[in-house]
C-alpha positions in Angstrom: -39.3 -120.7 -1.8 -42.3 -120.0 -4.4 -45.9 -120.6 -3.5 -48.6 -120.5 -5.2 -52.1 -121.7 -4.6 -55.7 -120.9 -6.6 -58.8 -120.6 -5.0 -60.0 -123.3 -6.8 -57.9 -125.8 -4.7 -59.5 -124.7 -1.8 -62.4 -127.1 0.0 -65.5 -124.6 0.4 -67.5 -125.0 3.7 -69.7 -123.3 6.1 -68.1 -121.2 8.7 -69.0 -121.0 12.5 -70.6 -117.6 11.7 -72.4 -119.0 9.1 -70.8 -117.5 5.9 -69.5 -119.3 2.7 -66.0 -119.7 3.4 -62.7 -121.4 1.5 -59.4 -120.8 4.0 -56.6 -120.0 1.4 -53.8 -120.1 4.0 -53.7 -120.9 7.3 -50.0 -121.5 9.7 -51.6 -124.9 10.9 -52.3 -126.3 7.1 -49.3 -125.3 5.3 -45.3 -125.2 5.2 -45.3 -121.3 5.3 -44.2 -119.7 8.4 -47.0 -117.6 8.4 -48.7 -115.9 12.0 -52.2 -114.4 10.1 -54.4 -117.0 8.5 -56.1 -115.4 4.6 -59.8 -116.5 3.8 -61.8 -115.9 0.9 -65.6 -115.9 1.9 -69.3 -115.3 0.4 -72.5 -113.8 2.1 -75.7 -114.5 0.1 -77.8 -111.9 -1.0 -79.9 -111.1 2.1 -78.2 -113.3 4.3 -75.9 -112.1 7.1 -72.8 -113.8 9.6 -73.8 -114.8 12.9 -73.0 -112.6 15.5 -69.3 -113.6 16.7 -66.4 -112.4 18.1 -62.3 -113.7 17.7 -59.7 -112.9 20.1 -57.2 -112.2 17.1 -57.7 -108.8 14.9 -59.4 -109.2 11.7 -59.2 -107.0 8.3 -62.5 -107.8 5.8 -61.2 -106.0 1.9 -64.8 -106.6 -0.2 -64.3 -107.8 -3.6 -67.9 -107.4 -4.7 -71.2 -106.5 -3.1 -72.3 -104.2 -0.5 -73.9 -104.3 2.9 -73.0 -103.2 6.4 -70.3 -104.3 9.2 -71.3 -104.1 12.9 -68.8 -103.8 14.9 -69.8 -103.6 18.8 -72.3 -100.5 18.8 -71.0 -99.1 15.4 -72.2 -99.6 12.2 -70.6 -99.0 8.9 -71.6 -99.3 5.2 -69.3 -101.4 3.0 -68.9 -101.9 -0.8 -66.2 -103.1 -3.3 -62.5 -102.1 -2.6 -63.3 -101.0 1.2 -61.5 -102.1 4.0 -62.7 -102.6 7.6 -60.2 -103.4 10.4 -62.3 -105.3 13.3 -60.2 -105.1 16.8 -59.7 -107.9 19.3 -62.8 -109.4 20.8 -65.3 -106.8 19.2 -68.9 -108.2 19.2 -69.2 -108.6 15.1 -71.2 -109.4 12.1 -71.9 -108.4 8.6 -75.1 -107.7 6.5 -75.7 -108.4 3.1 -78.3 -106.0 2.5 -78.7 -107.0 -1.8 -81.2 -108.5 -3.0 -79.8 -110.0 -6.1 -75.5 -109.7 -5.2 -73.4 -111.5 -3.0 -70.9 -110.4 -0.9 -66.9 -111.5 -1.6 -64.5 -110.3 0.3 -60.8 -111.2 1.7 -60.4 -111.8 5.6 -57.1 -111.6 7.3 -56.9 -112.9 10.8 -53.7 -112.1 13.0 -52.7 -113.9 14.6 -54.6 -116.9 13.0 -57.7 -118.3 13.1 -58.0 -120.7 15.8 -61.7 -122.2 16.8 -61.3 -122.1 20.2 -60.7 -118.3 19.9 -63.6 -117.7 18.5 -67.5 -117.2 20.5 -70.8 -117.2 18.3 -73.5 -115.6 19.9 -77.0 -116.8 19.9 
């Protein structure tokens, strides 16, 4: 089987940590046997996620932009074509420290996305 799907088709919405976010495939929403979800999502020049965690792994690959990932008590900078693996349950959010550029990047969640996995903090 062949699948394809453009971003495009994808509904765009604000996500519990408070990013730009269209979900591009997701086990619950589509005939792929699939255990990750994939999202595309946007932070806004000087804007930054809510402080969150998930009890699945995440992988963030930046498209465009730059800013910084905290991940518990670590902090790392971030531009186009970097990857950041975020483990299990770690206390997380990302800056967009640009005045003028937003962040895009590609999130991976394994196993998927599931609301009830996931904790904002205040």
């Amino acid at each position: 089987m062949k699948y394809k799907k453009s971003l495009s088709e994808c509904a765009e919405f604000i996500s519990g940590d408070k990013v730009i976010l269209r979900e591009i495939l997701h086990p619950d929403k589509e005939e792929l046997k699939l255990g990750y979800s994939l999202a595309w999502f946007k932070v806004l020049p000087k804007h930054k996620s809510a402080r969150h965690s998930l009890k699945s792994s995440e992988i963030y690959f930046l498209i465009s932009g730059n800013g910084c990932m905290h991940i518990d008590d670590e902090t790392i900078e971030l531009g186009p074509n970097d990857t950041v693996y975020i483990p299990p349950n770690a206390v997380q959010w990302i800056d967009n420290l640009s005045e003028t550029e937003s962040i895009i990047a590609l999130c991976i969640v394994d196993p998927a996305w599931k609301k009830e996995d996931e904790k904002i903090y205040s």
